[in-house]
Backbone bond lengths (Angstrom), bond angles and torsions (degrees), N, CA, C in turn:
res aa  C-N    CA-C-N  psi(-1)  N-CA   C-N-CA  omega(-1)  CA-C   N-CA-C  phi
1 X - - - 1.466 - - 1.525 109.92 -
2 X 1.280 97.72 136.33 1.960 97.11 173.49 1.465 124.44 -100.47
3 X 1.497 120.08 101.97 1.447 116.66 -175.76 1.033 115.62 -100.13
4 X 1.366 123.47 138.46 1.615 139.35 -168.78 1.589 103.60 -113.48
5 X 1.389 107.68 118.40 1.265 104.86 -168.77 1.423 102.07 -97.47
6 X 1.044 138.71 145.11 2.036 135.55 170.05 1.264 98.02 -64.52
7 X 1.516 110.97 125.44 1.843 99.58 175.78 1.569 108.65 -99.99
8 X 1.250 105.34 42.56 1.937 129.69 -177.73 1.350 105.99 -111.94
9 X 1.394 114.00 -19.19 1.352 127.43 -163.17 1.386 111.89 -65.95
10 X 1.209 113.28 158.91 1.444 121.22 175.60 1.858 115.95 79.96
11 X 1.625 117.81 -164.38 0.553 114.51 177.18 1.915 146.00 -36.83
12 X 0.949 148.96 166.71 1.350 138.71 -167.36 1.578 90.21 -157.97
13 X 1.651 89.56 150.00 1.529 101.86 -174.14 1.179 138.12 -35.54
14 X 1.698 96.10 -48.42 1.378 100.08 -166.45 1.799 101.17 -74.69
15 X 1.074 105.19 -32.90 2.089 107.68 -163.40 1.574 93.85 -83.98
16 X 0.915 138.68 0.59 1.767 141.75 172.67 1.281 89.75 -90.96
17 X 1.488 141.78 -59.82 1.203 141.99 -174.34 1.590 125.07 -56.73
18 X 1.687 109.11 -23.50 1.069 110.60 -173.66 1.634 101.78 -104.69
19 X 1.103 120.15 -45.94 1.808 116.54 162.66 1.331 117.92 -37.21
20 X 1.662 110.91 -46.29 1.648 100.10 166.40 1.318 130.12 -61.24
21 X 1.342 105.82 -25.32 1.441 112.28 -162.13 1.759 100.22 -89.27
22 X 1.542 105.06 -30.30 1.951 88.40 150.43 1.074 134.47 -84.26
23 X 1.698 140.06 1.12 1.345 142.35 147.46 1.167 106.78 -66.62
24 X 1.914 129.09 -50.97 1.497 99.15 -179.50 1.720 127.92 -64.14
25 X 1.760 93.25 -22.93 1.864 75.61 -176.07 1.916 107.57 -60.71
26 X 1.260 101.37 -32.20 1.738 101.19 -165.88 1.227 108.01 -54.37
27 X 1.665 119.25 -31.24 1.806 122.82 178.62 1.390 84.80 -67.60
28 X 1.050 121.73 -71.29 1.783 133.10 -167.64 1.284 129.34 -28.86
29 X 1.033 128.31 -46.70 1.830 154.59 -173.39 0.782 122.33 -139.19
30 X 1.563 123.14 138.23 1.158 148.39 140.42 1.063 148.24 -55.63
31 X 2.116 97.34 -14.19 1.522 103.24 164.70 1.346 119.50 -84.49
32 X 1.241 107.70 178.51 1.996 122.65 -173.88 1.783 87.92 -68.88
33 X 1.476 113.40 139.28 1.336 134.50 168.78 1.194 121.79 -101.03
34 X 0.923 146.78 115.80 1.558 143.00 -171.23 1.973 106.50 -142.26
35 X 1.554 105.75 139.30 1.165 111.25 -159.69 1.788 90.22 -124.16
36 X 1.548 102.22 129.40 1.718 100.63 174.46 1.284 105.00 -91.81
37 X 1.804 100.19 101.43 1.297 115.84 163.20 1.685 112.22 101.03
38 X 1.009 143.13 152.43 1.504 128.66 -162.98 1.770 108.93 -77.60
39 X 1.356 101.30 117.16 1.526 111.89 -175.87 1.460 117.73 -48.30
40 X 1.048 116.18 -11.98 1.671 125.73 141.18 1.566 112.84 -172.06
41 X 1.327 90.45 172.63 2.016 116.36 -154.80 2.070 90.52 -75.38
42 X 1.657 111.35 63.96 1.464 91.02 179.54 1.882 82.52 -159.34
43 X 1.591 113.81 102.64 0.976 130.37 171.52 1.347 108.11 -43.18
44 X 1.581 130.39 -66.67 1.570 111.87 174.39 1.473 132.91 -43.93
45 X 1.358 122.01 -46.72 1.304 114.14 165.82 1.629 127.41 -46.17
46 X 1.237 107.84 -50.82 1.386 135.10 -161.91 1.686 90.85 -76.19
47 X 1.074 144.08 -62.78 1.708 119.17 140.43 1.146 148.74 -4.96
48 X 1.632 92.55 -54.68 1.524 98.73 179.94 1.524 101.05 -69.35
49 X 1.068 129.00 -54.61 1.674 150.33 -165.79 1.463 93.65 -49.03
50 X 1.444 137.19 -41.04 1.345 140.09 -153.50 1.397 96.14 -100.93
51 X 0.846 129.46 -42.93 1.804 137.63 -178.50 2.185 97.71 -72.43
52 X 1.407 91.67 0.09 1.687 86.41 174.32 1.647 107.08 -138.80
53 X 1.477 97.96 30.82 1.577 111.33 161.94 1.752 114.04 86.85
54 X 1.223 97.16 -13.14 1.745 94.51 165.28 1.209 120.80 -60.96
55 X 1.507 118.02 140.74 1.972 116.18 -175.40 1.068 76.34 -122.07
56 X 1.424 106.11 144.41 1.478 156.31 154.07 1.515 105.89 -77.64
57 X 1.475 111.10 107.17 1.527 121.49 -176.12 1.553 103.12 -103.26
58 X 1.245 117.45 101.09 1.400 122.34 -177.26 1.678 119.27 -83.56
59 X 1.474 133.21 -2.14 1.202 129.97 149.78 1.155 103.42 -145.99
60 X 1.609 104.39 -171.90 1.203 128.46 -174.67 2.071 102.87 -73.84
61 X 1.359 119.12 -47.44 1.191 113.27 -179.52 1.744 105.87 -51.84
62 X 1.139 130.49 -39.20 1.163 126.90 163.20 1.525 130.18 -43.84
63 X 1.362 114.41 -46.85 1.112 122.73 -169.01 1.708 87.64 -79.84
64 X 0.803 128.40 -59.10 1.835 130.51 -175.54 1.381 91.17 -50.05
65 X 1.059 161.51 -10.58 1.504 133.45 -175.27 1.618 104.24 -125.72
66 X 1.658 120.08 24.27 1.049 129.52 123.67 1.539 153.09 -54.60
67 X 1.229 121.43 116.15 1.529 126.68 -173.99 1.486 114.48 -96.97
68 X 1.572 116.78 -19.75 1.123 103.84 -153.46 1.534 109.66 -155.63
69 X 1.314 140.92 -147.49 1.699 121.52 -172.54 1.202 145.62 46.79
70 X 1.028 107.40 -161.23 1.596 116.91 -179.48 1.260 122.95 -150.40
71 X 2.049 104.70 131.23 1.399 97.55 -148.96 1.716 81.50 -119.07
72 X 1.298 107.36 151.77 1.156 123.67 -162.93 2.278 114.65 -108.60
73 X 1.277 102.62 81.91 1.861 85.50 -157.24 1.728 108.98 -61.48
74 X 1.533 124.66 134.28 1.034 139.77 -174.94 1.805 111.24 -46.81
75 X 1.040 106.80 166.87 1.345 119.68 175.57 1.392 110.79 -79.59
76 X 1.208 140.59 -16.54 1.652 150.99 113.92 1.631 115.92 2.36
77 X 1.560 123.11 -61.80 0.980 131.96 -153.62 1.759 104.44 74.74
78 X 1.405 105.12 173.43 1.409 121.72 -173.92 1.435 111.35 -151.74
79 X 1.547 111.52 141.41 1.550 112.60 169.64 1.936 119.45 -36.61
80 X 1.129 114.61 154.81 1.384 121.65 169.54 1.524 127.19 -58.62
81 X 1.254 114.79 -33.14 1.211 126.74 164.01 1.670 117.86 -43.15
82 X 1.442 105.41 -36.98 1.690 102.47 -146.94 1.469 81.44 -100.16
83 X 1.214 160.12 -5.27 1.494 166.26 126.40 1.647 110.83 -14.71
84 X 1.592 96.31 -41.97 1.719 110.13 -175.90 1.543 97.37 -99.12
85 X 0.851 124.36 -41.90 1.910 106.68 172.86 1.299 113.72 -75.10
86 X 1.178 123.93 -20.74 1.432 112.42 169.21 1.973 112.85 -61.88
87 X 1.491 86.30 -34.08 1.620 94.33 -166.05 1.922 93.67 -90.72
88 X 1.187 122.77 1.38 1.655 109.25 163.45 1.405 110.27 -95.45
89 X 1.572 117.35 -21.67 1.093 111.62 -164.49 2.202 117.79 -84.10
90 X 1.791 89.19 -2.04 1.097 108.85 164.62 1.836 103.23 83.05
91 X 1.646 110.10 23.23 1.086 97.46 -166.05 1.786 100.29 -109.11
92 X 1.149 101.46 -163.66 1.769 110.63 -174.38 1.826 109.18 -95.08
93 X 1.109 121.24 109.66 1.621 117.80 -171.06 1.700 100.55 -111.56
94 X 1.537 111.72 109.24 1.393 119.85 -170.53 1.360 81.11 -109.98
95 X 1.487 123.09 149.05 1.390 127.22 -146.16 1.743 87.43 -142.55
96 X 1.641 122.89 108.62 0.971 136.26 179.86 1.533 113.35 -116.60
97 X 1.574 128.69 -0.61 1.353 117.89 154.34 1.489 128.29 -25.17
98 X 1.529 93.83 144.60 1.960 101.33 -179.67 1.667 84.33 -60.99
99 X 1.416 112.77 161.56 1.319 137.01 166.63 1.693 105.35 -79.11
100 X 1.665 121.42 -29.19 0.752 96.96 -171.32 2.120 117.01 -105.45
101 X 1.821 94.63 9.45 1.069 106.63 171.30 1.579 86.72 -93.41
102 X 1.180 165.75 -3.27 1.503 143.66 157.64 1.586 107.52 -67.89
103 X 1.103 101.01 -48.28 1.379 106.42 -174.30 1.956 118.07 -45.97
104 X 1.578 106.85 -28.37 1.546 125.12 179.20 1.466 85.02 -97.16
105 X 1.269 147.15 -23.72 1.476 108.21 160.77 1.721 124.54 -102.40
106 X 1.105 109.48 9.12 1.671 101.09 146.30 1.466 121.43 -89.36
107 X 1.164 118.78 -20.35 1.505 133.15 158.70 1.604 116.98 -21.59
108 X 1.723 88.15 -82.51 1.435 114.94 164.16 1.670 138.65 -34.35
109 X 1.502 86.28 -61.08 1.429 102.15 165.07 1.443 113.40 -62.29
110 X 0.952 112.18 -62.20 1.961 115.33 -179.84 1.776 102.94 -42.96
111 X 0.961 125.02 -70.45 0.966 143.65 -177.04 1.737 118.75 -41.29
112 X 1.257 109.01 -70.25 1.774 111.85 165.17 1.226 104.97 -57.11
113 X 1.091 143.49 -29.73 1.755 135.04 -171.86 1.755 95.49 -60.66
114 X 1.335 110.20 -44.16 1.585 103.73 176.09 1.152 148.61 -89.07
115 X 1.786 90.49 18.34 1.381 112.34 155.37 1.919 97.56 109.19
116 X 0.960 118.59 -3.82 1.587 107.86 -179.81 1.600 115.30 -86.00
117 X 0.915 109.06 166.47 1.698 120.46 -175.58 1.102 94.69 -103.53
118 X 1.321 109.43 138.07 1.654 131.93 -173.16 1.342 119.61 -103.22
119 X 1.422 122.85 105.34 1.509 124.18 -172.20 1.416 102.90 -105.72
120 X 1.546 117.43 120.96 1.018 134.36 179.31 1.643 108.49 -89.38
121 X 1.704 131.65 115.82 1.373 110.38 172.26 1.384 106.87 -98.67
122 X 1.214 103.06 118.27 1.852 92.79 -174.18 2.091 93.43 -171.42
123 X 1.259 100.85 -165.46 1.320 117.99 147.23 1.291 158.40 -111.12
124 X 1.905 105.26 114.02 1.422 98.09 -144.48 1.667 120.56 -55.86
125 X 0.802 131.66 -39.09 1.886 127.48 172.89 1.584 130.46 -59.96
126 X 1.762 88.27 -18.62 1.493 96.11 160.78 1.807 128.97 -45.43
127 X 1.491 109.96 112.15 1.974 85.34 -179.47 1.621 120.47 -54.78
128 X 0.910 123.55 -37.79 2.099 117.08 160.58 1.402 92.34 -17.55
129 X 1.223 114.56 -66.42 1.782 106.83 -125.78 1.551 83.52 -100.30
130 X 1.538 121.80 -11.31 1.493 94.05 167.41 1.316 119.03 -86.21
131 X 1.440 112.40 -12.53 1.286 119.91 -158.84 2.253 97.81 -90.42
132 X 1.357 87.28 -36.30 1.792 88.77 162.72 1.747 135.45 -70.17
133 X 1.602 96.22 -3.38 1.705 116.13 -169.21 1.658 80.84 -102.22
134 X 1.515 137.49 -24.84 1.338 118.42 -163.09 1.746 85.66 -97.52
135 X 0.837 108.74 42.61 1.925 97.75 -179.41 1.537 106.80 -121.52
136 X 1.738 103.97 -37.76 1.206 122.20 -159.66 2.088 113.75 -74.31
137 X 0.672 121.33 106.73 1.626 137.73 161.16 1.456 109.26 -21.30
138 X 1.198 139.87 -74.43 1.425 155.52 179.48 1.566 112.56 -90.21
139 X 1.383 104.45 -163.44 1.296 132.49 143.40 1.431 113.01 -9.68
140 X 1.647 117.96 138.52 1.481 111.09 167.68 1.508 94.97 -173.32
141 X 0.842 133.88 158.63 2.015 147.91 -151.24 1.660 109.38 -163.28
142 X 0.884 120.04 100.47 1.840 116.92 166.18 1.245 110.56 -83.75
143 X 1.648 103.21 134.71 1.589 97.88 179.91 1.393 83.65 -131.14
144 X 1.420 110.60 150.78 1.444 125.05 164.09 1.457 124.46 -126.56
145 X 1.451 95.36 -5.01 2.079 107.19 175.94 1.467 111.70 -140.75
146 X 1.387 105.77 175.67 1.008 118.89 -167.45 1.796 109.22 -67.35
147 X 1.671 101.31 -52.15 1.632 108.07 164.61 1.595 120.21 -42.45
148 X 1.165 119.15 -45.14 1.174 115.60 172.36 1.869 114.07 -76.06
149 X 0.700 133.03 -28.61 1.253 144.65 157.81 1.643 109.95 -32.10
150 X 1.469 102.67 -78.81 1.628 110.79 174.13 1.168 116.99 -51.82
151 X 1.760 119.36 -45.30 1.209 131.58 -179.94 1.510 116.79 -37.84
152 X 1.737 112.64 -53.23 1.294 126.80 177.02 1.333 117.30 -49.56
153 X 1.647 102.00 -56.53 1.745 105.04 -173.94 1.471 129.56 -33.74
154 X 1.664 104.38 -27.21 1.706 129.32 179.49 1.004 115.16 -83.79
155 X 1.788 98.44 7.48 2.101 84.83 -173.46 1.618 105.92 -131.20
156 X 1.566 108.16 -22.68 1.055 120.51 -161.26 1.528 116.70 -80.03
157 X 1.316 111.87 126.21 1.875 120.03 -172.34 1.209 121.98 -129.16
158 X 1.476 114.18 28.48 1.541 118.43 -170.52 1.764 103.50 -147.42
159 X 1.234 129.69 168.35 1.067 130.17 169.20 1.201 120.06 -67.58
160 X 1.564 133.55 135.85 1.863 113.57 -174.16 1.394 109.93 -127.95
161 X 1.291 108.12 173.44 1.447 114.31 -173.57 1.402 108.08 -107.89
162 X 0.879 160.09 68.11 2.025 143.10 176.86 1.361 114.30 -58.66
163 X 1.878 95.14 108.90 1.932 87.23 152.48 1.182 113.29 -108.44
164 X 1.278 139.44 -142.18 1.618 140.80 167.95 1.442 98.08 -145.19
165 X 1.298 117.48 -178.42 1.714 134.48 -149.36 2.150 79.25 -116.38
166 X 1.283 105.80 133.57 1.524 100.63 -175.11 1.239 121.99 -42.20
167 X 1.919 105.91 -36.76 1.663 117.44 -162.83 1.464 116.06 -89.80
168 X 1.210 112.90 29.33 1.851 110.71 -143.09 2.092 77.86 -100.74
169 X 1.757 89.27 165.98 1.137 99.22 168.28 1.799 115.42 -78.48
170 X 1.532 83.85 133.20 1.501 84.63 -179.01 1.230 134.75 -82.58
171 X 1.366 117.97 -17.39 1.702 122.49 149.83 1.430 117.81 -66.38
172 X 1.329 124.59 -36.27 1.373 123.91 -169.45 1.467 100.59 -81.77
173 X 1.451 140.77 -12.12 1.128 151.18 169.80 1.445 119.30 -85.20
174 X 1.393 125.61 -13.70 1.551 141.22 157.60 1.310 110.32 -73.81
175 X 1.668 110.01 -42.26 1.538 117.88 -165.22 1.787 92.80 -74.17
176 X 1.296 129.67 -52.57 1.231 125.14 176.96 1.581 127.02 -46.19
177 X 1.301 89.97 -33.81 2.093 106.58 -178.73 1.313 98.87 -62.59
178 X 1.334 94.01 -44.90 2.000 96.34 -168.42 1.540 115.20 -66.91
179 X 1.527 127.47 -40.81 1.157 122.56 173.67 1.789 111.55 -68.54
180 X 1.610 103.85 -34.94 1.880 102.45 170.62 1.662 103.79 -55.23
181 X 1.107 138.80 -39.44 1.154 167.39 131.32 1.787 99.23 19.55
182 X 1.375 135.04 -60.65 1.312 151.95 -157.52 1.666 97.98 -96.73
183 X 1.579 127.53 -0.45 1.456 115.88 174.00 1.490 109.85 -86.10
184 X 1.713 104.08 146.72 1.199 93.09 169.20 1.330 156.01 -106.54
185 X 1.621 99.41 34.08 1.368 138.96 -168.10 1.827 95.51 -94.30
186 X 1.070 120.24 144.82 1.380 121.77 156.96 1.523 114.98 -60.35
187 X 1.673 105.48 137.02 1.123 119.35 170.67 1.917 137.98 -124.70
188 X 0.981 110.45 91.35 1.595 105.38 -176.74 1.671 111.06 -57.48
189 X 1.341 112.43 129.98 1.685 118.80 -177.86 1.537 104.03 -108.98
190 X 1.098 127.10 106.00 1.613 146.97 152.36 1.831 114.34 -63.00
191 X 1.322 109.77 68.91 1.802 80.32 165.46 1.249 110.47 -83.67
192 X 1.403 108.98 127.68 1.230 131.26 -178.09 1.610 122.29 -101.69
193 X 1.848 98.73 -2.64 1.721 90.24 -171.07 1.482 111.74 -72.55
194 X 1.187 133.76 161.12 1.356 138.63 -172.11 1.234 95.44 -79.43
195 X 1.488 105.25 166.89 1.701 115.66 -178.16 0.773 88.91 -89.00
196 X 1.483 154.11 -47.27 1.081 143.08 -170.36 1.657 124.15 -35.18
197 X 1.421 96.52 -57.77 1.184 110.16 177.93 1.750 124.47 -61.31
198 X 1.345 102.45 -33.91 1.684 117.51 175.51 1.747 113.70 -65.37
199 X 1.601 97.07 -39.71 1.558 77.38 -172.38 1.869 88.74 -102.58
200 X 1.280 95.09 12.29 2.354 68.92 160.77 1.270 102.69 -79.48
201 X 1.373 117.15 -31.10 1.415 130.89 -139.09 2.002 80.63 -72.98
202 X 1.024 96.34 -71.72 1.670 114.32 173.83 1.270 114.43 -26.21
203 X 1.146 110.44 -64.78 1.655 113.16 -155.54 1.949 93.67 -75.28
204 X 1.066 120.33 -13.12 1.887 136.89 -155.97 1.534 85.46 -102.76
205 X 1.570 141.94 -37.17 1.024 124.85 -167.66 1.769 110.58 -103.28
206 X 1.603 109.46 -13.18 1.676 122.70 147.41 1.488 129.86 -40.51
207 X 1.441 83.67 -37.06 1.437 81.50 -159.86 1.440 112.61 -122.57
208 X 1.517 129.17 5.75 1.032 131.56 129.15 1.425 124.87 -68.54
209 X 1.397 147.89 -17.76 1.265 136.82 163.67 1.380 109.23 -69.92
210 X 1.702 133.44 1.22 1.137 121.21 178.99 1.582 108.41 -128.56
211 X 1.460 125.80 20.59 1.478 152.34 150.84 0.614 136.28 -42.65
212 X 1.820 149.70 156.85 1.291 118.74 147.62 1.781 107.54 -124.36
213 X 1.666 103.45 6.66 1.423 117.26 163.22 1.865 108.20 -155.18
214 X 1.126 105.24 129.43 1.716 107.80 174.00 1.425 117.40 -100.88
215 X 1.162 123.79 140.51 1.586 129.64 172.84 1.042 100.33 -116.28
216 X 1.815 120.52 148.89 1.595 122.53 -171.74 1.532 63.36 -154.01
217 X 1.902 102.83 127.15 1.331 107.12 169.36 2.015 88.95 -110.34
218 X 1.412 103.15 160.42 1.893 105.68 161.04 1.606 83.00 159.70
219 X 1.060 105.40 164.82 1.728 137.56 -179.83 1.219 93.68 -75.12
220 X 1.837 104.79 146.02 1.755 118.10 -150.44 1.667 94.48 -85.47
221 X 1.700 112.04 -7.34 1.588 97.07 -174.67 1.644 89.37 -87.11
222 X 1.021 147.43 -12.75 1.478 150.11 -141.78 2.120 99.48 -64.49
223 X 1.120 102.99 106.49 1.381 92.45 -168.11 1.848 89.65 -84.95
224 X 1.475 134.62 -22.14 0.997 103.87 172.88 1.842 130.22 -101.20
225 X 1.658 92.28 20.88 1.250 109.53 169.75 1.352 136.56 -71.84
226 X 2.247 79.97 -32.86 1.635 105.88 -168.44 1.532 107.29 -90.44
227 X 1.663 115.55 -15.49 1.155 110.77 139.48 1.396 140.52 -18.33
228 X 1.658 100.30 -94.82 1.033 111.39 -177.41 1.672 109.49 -60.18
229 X 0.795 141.66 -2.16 1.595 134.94 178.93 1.277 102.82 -78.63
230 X 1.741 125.48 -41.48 1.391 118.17 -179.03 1.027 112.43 -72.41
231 X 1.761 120.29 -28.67 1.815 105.03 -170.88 1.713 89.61 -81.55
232 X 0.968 155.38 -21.21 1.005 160.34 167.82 1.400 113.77 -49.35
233 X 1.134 123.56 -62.41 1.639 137.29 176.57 1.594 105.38 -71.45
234 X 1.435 131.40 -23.57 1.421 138.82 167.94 2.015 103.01 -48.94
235 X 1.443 100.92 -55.45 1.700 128.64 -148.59 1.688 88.30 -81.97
236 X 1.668 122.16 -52.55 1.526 132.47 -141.04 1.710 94.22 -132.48
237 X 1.299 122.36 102.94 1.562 123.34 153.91 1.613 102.41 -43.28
238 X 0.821 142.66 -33.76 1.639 140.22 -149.00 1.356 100.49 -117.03
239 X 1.091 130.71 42.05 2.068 128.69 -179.85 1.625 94.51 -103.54
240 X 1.398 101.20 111.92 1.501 116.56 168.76 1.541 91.89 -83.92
241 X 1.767 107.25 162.68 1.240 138.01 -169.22 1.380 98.30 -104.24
242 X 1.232 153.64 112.64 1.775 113.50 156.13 1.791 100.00 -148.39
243 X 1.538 103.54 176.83 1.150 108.65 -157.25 2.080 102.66 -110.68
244 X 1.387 95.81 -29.47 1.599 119.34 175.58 1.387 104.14 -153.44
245 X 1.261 96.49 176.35 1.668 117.48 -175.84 1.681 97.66 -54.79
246 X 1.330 105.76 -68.87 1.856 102.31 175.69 1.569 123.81 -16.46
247 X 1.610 94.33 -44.26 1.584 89.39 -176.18 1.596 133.36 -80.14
248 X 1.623 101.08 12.33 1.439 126.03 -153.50 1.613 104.18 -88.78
249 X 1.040 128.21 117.68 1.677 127.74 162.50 1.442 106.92 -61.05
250 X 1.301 116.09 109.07 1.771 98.53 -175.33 1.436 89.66 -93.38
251 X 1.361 122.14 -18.73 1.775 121.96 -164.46 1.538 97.66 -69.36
252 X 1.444 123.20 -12.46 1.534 109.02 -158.92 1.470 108.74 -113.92
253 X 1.618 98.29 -4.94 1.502 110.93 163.48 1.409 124.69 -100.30
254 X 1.364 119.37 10.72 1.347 107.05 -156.75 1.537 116.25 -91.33
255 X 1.460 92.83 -0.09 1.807 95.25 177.56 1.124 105.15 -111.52
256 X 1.237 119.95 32.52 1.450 115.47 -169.37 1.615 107.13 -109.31
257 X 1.530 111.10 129.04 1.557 104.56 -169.62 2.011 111.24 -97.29
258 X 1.392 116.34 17.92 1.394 103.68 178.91 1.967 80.72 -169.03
259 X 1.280 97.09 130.31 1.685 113.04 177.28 1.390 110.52 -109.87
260 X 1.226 139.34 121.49 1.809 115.06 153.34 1.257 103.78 -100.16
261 X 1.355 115.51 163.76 2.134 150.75 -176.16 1.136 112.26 -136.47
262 X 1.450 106.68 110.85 1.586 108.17 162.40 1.821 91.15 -159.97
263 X 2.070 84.76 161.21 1.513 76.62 -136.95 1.834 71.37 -147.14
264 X 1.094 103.74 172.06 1.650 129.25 -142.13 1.879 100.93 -83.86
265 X 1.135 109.79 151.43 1.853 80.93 -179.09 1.412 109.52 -105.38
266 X 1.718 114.29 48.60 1.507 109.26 156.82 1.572 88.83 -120.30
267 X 1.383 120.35 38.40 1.565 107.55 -170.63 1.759 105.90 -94.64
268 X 1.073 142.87 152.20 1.463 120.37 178.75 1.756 101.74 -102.70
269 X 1.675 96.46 161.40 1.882 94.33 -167.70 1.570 115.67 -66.22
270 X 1.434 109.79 -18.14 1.824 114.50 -170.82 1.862 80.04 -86.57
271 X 0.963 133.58 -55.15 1.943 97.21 -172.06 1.638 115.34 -52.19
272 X 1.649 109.07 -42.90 1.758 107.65 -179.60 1.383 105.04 -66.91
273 X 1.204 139.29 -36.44 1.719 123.88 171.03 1.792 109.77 -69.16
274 X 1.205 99.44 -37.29 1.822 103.75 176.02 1.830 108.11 -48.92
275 X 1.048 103.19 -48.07 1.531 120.14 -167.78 1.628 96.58 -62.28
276 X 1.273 119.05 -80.38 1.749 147.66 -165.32 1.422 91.35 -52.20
277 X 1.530 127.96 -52.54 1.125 118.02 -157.41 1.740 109.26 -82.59
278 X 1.259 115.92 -34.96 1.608 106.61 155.50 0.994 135.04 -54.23
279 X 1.685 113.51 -43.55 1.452 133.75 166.28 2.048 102.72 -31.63
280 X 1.091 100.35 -79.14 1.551 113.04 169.94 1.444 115.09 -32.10
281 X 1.122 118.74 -57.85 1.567 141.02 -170.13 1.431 109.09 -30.16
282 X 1.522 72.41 -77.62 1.842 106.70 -168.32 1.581 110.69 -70.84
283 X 1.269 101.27 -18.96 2.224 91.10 -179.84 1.592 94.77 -124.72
């Protein structure tokens, strides 16, 4: 069998940056570590981290009934607010945001101060895009479709700003500009998705049109995992979902004479060789 691995795969800057930055505090300190919200969308890591005394702070009432430690902000980023309760609650705030999700919240902020309405293209429940709505000054609208797109045009009476959510699809995020495109308010356009994300997205939609089954490994919350699975499943009828090797149908690949792998960038490199290298093994 011939497997084509994505050489995009795996980790990405910003979530390599923030996993380190919870191994060094653990060399570092002695106090309790706690991360608001899982320091990224990849159940194995976020295990390992907990089996080595890191707590997983799942809201804000949590974080308020803290006295003491060190809270670690996710590779997500977080609203502005929670910057100042960390700092009432008298605790330690080591600041592990992507650089290039900070960068969309000074964006924001700069931007609404001068009065424009802030269109986020992304997904609203995503933490990014909530954590980029706590940045914004005014006005702000998430759109993630085309319906909502048009929907806006009927409402909107001010000049606006558009960024996008880093992980978003990057064609389907052109197609949205273009219908924002027909308002007749001035509009400033921010693409904000990471390169990272464009040429996984890219190199993941290459190499499923020349397949005859695709694997996209990443954690099921992975919003830029779940990405790439659709441009993937667009290119390849046969794109399995999975999270590890376990989750793999090997029975549904086994007649298959050419595989591609590419895999989410909170994925770590020992699951994408774990995966590929059985793949190989076994056919």
């Amino acid at each position: 069998m011939n497997v084509i691995v994505a050489k995009s795969s795996g980790f990405c800057f910003g979530v390599k940056r923030a996993v380190n930055t919870v191994y060094e505090q653990l060399e570092k300190t002695d106090r309790q570590i706690y991360t608001l919200g899982p320091i990224i969308h990849n159940e194995e890591v976020v295990s390992d981290m907990e089996k080595r005394g890191v707590i997983v702070l799942q809201s804000m009432e949590e974080l308020k009934s803290l006295t003491s430690g060190v809270v670690i902000i996710r590779s997500h980023g977080v609203p502005k607010s929670v910057y100042k309760t960390i700092e009432a609650q008298g605790l330690e705030c080591v600041d592990a945001t992507c650089p290039f999700v900070k960068k969309i919240h000074r964006a924001v902020e700069e931007q609404s101060k001068t009065g424009r309405h802030i269109v986020i293209i992304g997904n609203d429940k995503h933490p990014e895009v909530e954590g980029i709505k706590g940045w914004c000054q005014g006005p702000v609208t998430v759109i993630e479709n085309e319906k909502e797109a048009l929907d806006f045009l009927g409402k909107i009476d001010r000049d606006v700003c558009i960024v996008s959510q880093t992980t978003f699809n990057y064609n389907k995020f052109q197609d949205l500009v273009e219908i924002l495109g027909q308002m007749r308010y001035d509009r400033v356009v921010k693409n904000t998705i990471c390169n990272a994300t464009e040429e996984r997205q890219t190199e993941a939609q290459k190499i499923a049109k020349g397949v005859d089954a695709m694997v996209v490994i990443g954690g099921k919350h992975s919003s830029n995992t779940q990405k790439l699975y659709e441009i993937c499943r667009k290119e390849c009828n046969q794109t399995y979902y999975i999270q590890t090797l376990v989750d793999l149908d090997l029975e549904a690949i086994q007649s298959i004479s050419c595989v591609g792998i590419t895999a989410g960038a909170s994925t770590p490199n020992n699951i994408i060789e774990e995966v590929s290298k059985h793949v190989r093994n076994e056919f």
